[in-house]
N, C-alpha and C positions, 0 to 999 in steps of 0.2 A: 615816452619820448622816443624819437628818434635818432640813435647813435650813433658817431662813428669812432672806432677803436682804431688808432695808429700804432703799432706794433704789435699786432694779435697775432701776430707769430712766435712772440717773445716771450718771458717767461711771467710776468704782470699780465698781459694782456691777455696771451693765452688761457689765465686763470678767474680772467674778468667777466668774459666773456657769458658766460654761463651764469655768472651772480648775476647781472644786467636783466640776462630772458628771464630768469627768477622773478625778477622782479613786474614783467610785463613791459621791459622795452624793447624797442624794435632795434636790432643790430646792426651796422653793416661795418665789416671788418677789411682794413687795410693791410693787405700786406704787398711786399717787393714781388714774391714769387707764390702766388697763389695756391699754387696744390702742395702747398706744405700744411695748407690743411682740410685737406681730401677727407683726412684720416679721422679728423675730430670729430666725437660721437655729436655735437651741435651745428656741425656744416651743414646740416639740413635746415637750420633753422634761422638761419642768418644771411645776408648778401654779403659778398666778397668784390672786394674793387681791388683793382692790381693800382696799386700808390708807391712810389719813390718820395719819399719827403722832401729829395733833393732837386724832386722835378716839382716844378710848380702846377703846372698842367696838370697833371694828376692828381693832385692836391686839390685843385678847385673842383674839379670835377666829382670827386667824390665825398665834398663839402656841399651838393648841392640839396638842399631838403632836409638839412639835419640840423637837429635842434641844440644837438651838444657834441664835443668834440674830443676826447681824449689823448693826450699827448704823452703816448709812454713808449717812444723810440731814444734809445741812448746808441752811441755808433762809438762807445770806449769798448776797441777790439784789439790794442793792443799795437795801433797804427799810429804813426804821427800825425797831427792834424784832426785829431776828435773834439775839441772843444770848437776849429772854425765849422766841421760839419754843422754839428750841434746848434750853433747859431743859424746856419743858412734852413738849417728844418724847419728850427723856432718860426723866423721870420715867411717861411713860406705857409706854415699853416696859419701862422694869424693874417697874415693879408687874404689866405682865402676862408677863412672864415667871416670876417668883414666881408667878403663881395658875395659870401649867401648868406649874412644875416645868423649867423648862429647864436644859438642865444649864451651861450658859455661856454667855455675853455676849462679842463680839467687837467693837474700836470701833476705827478709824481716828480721830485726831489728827491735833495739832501740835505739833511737836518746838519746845522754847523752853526755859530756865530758869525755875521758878517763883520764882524771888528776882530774877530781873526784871524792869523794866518793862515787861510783854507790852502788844501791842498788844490792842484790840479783842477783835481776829479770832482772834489765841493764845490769850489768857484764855477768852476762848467756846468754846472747842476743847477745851481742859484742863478747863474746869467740868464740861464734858458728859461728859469720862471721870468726874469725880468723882460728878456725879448717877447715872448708871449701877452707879456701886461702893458705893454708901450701902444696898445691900441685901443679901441674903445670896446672891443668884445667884454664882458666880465671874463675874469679868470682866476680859479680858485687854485692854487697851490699847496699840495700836502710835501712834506718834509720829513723822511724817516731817515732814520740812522739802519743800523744792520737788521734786513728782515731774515728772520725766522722762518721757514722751508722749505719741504724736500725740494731739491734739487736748487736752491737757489745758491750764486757765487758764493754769498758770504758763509749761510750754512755748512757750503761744502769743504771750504776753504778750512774753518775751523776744526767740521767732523774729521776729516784726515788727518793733520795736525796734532789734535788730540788721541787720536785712534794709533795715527805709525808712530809717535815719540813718546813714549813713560819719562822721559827727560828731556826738556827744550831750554838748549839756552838761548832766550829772547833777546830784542832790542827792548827798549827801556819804555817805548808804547803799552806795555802789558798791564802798566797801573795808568794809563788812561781809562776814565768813564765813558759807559757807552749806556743809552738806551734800548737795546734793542725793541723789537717786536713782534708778534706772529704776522704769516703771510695773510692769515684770515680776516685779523682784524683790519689787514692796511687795503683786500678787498673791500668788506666792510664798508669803511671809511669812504671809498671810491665811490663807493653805488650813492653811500649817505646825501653827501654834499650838493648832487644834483638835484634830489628833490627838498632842500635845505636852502630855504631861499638869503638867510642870513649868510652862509658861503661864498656868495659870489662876491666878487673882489678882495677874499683872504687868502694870507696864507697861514694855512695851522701845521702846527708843530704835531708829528705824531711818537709816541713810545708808549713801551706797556709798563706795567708797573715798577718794575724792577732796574735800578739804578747801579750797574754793575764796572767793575774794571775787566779789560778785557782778560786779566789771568783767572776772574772771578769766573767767567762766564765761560771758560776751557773747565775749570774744577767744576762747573754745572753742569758741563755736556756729561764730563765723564763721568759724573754720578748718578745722571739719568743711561746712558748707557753701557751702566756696569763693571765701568773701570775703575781701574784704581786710582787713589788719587796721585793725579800728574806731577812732577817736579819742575820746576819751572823755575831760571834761571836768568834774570837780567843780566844782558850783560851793552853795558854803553857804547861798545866800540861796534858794534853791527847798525854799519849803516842799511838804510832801505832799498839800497840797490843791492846790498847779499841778502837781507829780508827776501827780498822778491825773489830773488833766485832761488833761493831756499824752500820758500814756498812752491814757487813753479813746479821744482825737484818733485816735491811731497805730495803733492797734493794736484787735483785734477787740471786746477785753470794755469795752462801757459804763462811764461814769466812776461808776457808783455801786458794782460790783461792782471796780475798777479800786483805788478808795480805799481799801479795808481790807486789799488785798492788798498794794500802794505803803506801807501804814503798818507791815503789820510789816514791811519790808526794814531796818528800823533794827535788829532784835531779831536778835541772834546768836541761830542755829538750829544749832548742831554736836552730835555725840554726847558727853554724859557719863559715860556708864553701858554698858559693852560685854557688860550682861546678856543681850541676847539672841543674840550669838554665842558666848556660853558656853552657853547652853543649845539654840541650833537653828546651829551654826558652818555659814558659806559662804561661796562666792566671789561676794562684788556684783560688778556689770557700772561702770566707769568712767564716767564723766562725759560721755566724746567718744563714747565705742561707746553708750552712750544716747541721743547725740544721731542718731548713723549707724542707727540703728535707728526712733528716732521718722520721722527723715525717707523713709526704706525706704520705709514702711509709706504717708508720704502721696504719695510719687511710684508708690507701686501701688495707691494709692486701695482701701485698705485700712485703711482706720482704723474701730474697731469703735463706739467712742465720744466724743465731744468735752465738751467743759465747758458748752455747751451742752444736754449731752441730754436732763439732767432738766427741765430749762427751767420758761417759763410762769410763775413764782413772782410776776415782776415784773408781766406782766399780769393772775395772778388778784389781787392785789393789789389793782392800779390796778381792776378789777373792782369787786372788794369793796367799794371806798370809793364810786364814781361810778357801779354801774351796781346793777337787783335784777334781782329773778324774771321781773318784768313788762316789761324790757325788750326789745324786741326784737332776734329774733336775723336769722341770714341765713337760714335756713329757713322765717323763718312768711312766711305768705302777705302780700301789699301791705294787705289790711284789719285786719291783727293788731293795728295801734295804732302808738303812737310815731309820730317823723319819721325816718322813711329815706330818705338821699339814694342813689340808683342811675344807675351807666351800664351799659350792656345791649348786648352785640353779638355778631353769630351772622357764622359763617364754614363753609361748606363744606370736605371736604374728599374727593379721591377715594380718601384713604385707609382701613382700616377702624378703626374704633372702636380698638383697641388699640395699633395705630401712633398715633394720634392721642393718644393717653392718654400714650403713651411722651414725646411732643413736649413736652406738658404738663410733665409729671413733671420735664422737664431743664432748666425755665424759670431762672434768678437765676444765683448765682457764678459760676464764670467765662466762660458762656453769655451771659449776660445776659436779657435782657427783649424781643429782637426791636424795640425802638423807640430813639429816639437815646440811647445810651449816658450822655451827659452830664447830661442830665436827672435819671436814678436816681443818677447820682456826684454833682450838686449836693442833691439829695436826702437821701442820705445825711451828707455834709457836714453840713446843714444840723441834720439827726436830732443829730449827735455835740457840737456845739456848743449845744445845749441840754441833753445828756445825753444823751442816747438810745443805740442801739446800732449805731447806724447799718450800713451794707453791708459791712462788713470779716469779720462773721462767714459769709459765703461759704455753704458746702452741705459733709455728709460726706461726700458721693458725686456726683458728678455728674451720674446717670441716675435712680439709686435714691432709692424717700423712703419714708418710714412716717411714722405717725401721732406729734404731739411733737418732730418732727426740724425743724433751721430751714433758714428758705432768706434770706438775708440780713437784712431786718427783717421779715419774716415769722415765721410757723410750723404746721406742718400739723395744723387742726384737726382735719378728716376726712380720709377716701381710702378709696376706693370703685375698686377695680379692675374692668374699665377705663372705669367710669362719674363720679367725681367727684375733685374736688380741690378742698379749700377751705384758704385761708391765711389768717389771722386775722394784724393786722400789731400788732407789738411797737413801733414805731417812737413819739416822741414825737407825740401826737394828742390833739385837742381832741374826743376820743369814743372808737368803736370801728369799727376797718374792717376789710373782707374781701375777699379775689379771692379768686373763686368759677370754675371752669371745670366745664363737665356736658357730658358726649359722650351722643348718640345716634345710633343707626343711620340712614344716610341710603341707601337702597336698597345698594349694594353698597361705599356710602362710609359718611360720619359727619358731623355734624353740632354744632360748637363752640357751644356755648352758655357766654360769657363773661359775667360778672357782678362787678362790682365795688361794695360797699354800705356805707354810710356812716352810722352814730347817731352824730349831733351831741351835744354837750355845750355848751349854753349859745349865746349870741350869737357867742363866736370858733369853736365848732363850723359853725355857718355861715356864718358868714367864711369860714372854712378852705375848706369844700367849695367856696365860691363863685372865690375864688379860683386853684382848680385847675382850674375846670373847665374853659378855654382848655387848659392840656396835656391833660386828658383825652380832648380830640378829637383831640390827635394822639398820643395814647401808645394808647390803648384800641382803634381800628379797625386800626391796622395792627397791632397784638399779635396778636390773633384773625388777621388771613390771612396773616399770616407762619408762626403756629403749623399750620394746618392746610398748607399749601406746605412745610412740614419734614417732616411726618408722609406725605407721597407720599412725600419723600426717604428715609424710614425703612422704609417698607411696600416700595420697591424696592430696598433694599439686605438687609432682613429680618434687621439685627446684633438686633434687639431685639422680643421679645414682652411686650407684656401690663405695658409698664412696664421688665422689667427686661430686662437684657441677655443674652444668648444666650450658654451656657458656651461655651467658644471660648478661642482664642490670645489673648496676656496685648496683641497689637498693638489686637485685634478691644475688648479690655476698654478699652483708654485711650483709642480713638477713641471 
């Protein structure tokens, strides 16, 4: 058949993608900003349509010829207003689905009771299979509770959690039941249903075997991940707004994305309905060999997608309200207008241009930034206690980057192999900033051109720059000659070209 994926930039989508060609069907993947997946080893194999779900035009247009339609964009980023998105998506793909005739509609959910009190985030989730089904397209609706890996929110949410604290004292959610499931089986499922002609106009309930409370299912992590076991403390007086927060603190996802997830933890999520292993019956994978598998995958730095991937939401946002057209970006020239605050620093190196790009590319997680470490951890600190998302959310890869992908509170605007890299920062700011790196060739070497740039917003906008600008002199020049001093170390050891890593031994991949 011929498909089209709505959020194949995202962290479902991104991993759908590929079960689908598996299977022999024809892809064509939607996303906002297209060369976010340049990078993906199956961009060869797929068409890519630039889609806004919020715009209808684009929506019909790349609704034309396709036989089935996936609906896996969620816009809970931590912004006000995600549940009316959420509807105007709904509603824009199923009218253009109806005017090309598709033959089915496919939506990932959220597993909850509707006769109880859903949170938020449940009810948003549920609405949007029902705006989807208010047409005569068929539409098959799957429903999970917490999926199971690497890099997905709730995985990660938990792994930290359990990982930073040998003692948590909880809110009284911890002896709520959850189903969870693996990421595998809920592709699985996705591909199933399509050619499952009993599926169309269901909704199935999906979870894997195991029937657990959430303090169960923290004593699972850490048993498969070799910890001890955790103490864990009810305590009734934590409401879900220091929940959130606390989590924000801890763990990778921002407290604004953190709170709607913390709020449904109250909401039993277990299976009622065992419709859909009476009509597609299998063996789900357990609860600990999900956990042994999500971890697999990130100690061979292999993980395809994080919760992160589809990203950006939160700064076009913050965008949209505080910046237009006429503002200045990092590419216009100094006379374009506006105030831009800039530091500027060039570094040599005797390596060539593409070692040097590679150095770049491996800058943040657990790398770090080439200058005193504490600085960016105070930094970050400082980001999570205002809300922000501070350094926790790390890199997917640790050499590798594409366009979209984040590198702690960062995220890559451009990439330009082996000539640019621009990181446009997500962090709380009183404007908009950018690190900017541009290689050029320097006779048999290359040539660092480091640029860091700053649009103020308002009086605390230049406050802000002003006050950094003492660490700037010591984070900014030694960044540049440390990065180009790696990139000799790179160009003579030759694990790596052009950015990415040299096929090789799995030793040659984790160094």
């Amino acid at each position: 058949m011929r498909v089209l994926v709505t959020g194949a930039t995202g962290y479902i989508g991104g991993r759908l993608v590929p079960y689908l060609l598996e299977r022999g069907h024809e892809v064509v993947c939607a996303a906002r900003t297209p060369a976010k997946l340049d990078d993906r080893p199956w961009r060869g194999d797929v068409e890519v349509a630039r889609v806004d779900v919020l715009e209808p035009a684009t929506v019909h247009a790349a609704c034309r010829d396709v036989d089935v339609v996936y609906h896996l964009v969620h816009s809970m980023d931590g912004e006000p207003g995600f549940a009316e998105r959420d509807r105007r998506a709904a509603s824009n793909v199923r009218h253009a689905a109806v005017a090309a005739g598709v033959q089915r509609i496919v939506y990932l959910g959220g597993l909850g009771r509707e006769d109880d009190d859903l949170s938020d985030h449940l009810r948003s989730r549920q609405e949007v299979g029902r705006v989807l089904a208010d047409g005569p397209v068929p539409v098959t609706e799957l429903r999970a509770a917490i999926i199971i890996g690497s890099g997905s929110a709730s995985f990660e949410m938990l792994r930290h959690l359990v990982e930073v604290l040998p003692v948590m004292t909880t809110p009284r959610w911890v002896s709520t039941r959850c189903q969870p499931i693996a990421v595998r089986d809920v592709l699985r499922a996705l591909c199933d249903v399509i050619e499952e002609p009993r599926a169309a106009d269901k909704v199935y309930e999906l979870g894997g075997p195991d029937v657990l409370t959430y303090a169960e299912l923290m004593q699972t992590y850490a048993e498969v991940a070799g910890l001890r076991r955790r103490i864990i403390l009810p305590v009734p007086v934590l409401t879900p707004r220091l929940s959130s927060l606390w989590v924000g603190l801890v763990t990778p996802l921002p407290t604004g994305l953190a709170r709607p997830l913390v709020d449904s933890l109250v909401n039993e999520v277990v299976i009622s309905d065992d419709a859909f292993q009476r009509d597609l019956p299998r063996t789900m994978i357990p609860a600990a060999e999900a956990f042994r598998l999500a971890l697999t995958r990130i100690q061979d730095l292999d993980v395809a997608t994080t919760w992160a991937s589809a990203g950006g939401a939160v700064a076009s946002a913050a965008r949209a309200a505080t910046t237009g057209p006429e503002d200045p970006r990092p590419e216009d020239p100094t006379w374009a207008g506006g105030t831009v605050f800039a530091d500027e620093r060039e570094a040599v190196s005797a390596a060539p241009p593409d070692a040097l790009f590679t150095a770049v590319c491996a800058i943040g997680g657990g790398r770090g930034y080439h200058t005193p470490r504490w600085m960016w951890e105070l930094r970050g600190v400082m980001d999570k206690l205002v809300g922000g998302i501070g350094l926790r959310r790390g890199r997917r890869h640790p050499v590798t980057l594409g366009v979209g992908e984040v590198v702690d509170f960062w995220r890559v605007e451009a990439l330009e192999r082996p000539h640019l890299l621009r990181l446009e920062a997500e962090m709380k700011v009183p404007g908009r900033a950018w690190l900017e790196f541009r290689i050029e060739p320097e006779g048999t070497g290359s040539r660092l051109l480091q640029r860091a740039r700053f649009h103020p917003r308002g009086l605390w906008g230049r406050l802000y720059w002003g006050v950094l600008l003492p660490f700037h002199g010591i984070i900014f020049p030694r960044m540049a000659r440390e990065l180009a001093r790696e990139a000799e170390v790179i160009a003579a050891s030759g694990l790596t070209v052009a950015g990415r890593p040299r096929r090789g031994s799995r030793s040659q991949r984790h160094r």
